[in-house]
N, C-alpha and C positions, 0 to 999 in steps of 0.2 A: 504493500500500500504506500510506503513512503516513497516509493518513484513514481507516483502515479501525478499526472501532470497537473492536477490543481494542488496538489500540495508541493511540489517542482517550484508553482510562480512565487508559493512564499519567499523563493529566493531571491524575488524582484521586487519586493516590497518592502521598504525601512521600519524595523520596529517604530522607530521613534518618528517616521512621518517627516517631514520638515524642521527636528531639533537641531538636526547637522551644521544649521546652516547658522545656528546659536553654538553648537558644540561640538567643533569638528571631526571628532571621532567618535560620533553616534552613527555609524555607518550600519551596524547591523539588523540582521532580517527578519524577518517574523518565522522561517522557516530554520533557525537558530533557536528562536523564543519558544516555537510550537518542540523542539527536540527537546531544550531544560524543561518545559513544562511535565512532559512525560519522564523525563528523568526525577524529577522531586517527587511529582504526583508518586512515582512508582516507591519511594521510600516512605512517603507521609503513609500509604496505603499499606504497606510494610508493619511498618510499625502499630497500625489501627487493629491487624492481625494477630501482632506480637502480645501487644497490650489486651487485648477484648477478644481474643477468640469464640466467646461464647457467641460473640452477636454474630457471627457467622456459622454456614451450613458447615457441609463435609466438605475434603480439597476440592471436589471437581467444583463447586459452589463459589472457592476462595478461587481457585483459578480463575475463572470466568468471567467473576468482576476485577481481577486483578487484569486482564486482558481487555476489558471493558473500560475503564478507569484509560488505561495507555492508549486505546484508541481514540476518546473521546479528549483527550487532551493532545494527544499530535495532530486531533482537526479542529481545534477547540475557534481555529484563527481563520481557518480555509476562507471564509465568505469575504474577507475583507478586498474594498478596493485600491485603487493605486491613492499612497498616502496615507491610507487609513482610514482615521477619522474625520480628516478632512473634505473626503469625500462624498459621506452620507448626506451632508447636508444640498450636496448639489443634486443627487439622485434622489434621494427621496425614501433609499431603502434602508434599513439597518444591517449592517452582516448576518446577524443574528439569524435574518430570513432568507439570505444569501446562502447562508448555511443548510437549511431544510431542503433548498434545488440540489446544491452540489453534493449534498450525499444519497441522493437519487440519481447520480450520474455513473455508468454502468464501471468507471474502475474503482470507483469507492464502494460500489456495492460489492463487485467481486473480490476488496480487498478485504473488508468486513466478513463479507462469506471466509475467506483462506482461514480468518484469523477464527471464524466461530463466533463474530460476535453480530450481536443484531443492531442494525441501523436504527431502527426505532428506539432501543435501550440506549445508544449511543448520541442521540438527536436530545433526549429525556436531560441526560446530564451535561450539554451544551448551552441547551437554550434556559435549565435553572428549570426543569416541567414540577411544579409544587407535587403532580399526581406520578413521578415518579416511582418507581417501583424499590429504588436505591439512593434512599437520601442523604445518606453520608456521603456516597460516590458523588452526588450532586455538588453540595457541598463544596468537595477536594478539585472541581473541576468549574461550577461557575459561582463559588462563594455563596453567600454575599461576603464571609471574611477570611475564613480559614484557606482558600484558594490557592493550588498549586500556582496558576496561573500569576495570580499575584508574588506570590514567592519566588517564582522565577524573575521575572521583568522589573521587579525594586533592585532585587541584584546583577542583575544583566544590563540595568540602563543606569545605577551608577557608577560601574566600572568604567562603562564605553563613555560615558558623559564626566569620569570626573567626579564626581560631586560625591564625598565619601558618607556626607548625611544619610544616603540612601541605604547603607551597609546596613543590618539587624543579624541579630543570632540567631540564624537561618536551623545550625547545628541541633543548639538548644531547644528551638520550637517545633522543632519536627521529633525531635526525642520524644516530647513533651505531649504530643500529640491525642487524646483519649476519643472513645467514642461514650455517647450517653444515651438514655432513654429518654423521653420528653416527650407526655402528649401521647403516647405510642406509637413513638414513630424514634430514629437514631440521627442524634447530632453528632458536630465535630467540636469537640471543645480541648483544652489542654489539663493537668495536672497542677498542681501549685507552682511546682518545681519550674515552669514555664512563663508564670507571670512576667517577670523582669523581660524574657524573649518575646512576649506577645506586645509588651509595652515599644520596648524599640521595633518592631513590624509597623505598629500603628503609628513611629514616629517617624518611620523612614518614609510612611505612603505621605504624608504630610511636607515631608522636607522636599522630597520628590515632585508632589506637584505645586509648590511654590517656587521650587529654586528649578525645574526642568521644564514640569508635564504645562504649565501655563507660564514659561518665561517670556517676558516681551516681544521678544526678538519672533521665536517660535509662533505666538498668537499674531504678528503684522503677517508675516509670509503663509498664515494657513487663509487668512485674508482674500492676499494678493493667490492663493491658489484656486481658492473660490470663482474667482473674476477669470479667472484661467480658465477653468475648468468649464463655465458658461458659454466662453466663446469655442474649446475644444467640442462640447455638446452642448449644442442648442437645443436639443429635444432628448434630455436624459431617458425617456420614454424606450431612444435605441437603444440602450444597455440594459433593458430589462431581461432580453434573452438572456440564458447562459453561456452560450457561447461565445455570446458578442462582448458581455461582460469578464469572462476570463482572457479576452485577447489583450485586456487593460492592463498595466503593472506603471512600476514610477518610472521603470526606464521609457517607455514607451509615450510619458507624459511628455517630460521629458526632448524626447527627441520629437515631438510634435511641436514644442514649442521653438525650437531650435531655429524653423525660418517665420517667424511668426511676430510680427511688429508691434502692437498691441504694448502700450505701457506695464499692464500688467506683467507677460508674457518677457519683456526684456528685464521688469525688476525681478522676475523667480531665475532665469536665465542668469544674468550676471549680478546677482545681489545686489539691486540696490535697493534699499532700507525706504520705503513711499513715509510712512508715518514715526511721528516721535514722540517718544514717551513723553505725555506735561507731568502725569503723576498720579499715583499708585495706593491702593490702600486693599492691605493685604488683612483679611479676617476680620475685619469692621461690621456690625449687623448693622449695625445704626448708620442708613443710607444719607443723613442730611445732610453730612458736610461731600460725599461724593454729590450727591446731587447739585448742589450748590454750583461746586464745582464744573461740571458738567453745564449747568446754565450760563454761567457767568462767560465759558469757553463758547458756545454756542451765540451766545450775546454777541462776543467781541467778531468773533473769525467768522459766523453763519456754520446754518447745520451740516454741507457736505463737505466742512473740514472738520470736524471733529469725528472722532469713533469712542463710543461709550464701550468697553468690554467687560462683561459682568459674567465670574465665574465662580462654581458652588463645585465640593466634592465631599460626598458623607466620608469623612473618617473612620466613623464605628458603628456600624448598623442598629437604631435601637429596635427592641421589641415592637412589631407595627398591631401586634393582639394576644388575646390569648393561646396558647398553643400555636402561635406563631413566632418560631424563633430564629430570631434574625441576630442574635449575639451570641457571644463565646461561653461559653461554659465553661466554668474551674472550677475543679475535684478539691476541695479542701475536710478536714475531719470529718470537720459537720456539714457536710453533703456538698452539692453543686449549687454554685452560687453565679449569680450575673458578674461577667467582668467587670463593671462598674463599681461591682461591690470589694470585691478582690482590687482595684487600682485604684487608689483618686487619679493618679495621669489618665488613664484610660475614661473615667468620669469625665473627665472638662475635655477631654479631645470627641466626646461620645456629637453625633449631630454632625452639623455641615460645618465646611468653613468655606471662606469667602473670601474669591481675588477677585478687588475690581479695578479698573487701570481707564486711563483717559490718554486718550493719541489727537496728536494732529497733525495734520497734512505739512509736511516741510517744506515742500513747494510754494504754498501760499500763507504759509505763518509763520510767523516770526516767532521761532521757539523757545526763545527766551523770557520771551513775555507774557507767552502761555505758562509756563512753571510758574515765574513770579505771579503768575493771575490764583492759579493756584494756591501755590505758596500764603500767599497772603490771607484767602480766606480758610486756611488749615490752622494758621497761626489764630485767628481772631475769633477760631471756634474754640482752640486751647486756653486762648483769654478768658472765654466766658465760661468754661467749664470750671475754671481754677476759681472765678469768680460766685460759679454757684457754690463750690463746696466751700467755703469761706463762710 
């Protein structure tokens, strides 16, 4: 199955999308990502063996979802298009459903058949299916936390990027790893012994999309890829086949762009930088000083120089009901407890956080003056605050 040619294009697709171009040696592929993924997946699932055998059949049972587990995480990435994520938003589609065609395409069916494992079981712990038959496996493959997938790509995009924030005790937290009953049905949680490793996981995703996954640089050119990607397909409509959709990868954007005049098209082509940063405000709920902001910019320059970019990622999934559990579990004396309760860091990182950023066009503003416009009403909101608590 892994020479089969939609999993082949992974090798034309950049994990990290457009980060390169912020972090010059984030060069690698999704078909890199989807091989670590089934390498951790295969240990975390390991150990859930070692640890809980009870919660499992006879071997040929353990087999099968250990073969299960491996397949659905070397395809866990198949659906994506050229870029990644940046390209959902021109097409219209999510991978996710990308996903459900290309494993009804006859060499993933036939390579599923080799391996014994069923398409339908393996589509289940992809797309996250609640009526899954194998919820742990679900779990270890589309989270929402414990996530091979995750465990891979925090450690593989901050090597390649540099940024040693993103490291966690990868070792520890997979040792650590337990399953539980809840609800009747089997979670992924960890053992005591594992808190401290679960805390840096949770801190790495965090450092990771503020210092990488939403860096400046990275959010102007997925932009400028959008405006690309418009004029490349004017009727995304044609990439809805699948085969017209897998002729797509970055190289091939790429080199479409190569005789293509288009402002866009020559700022992704030779870097150059369309928008600058005025100013930034990372994890803030309280929207009134970016607003502000935001207005006062819109005032001065007009609205088709300004870009407002407003971005959110849950760090720790909370509880969304009862016998719905979307948090980790830890084994302590007195029974399994909410992460939350076991960490205060894991408490105050629980919920979304929030980057939001304000750009303007360099071409027709004077950038300097957009900071200072900033600048000034950031200060005169810390005036008044200093002033209320007085």
């Amino acid at each position: 199955m892994l020479d089969a040619a939609p999993l082949q294009r992974l090798r034309r697709l950049r994990q990290l999308g457009l980060a390169y171009l912020a972090f010059p040696s984030a060069e690698h592929s999704r078909f890199t990502h989807a091989l670590g993924a089934l390498a951790v997946g295969t240990r975390a699932f390991d150990e859930l063996v070692r640890s809980g055998p009870q919660f499992f059949g006879n071997k040929r049972d353990v087999a099968y979802q250990r073969r299960l587990v491996r397949a659905a995480l070397l395809l866990h990435d198949v659906g994506h298009g050229p870029f990644s994520h940046a390209c959902e938003a021109v097409l219209g589609v999510r991978h996710e459903s990308r996903t459900a065609q290309l494993l009804a395409l006859e060499p993933l069916q036939r390579g599923l058949a080799d391996l014994d494992v069923s398409p339908g079981d393996a589509l289940g712990l992809i797309l996250g299916d609640p009526e899954s038959a194998y919820p742990a496996l679900r779990e270890l493959v589309s989270g929402p936390n414990l996530d091979a997938d995750r465990m891979d790509y925090l450690q593989r995009d901050a090597y390649f990027t540099g940024v040693a924030s993103g490291r966690y005790d990868a070792e520890q937290l997979i040792a650590s790893l337990r399953l539980f009953e809840r609800g009747g049905r089997l979670a992924v949680g960890i053992d005591a012994r594992g808190v401290v490793a679960l805390e840096s996981f949770v801190m790495a995703r965090y450092m990771m999309f503020a210092s990488v996954y939403f860096h400046h640089t990275t959010r102007i050119f997925e932009r400028v890829l959008q405006d690309v990607l418009h004029e490349l397909w004017p009727d995304p409509r044609a990439l809805d086949p699948v085969d017209a959709f897998l002729r797509w990868d970055d190289f091939r954007v790429l080199d479409a762009v190569s005789d293509t005049e288009s402002a866009s098209a020559r700022a992704l082509r030779e870097r150059i930088v369309p928008y600058a940063l005025a100013a930034e405000f990372n994890a803030e709920k309280d929207l009134r000083v970016f607003e502000a902001c935001d207005a006062a910019l819109r005032a001065r320059f007009g609205d088709d120089n300004v870009w407002a970019d407003e971005q959110a990622q849950v760090m720790h999934r909370l509880p969304l009901g009862i016998g719905d559990d979307r948090t980790v579990w830890v084994a302590t004396p007195a029974g399994a407890v909410d992460a939350r309760e076991a960490s205060d860091l894991i408490a105050k990182l629980s919920g979304s956080a929030y980057w939001r950023k304000l750009f303007v066009r360099r071409a027709t503003v004077d950038v300097p003056e957009a900071r200072r416009i900033c600048a000034s009403i950031v200060a005169g909101n810390r005036r008044e605050t200093l002033k209320a608590g007085l």
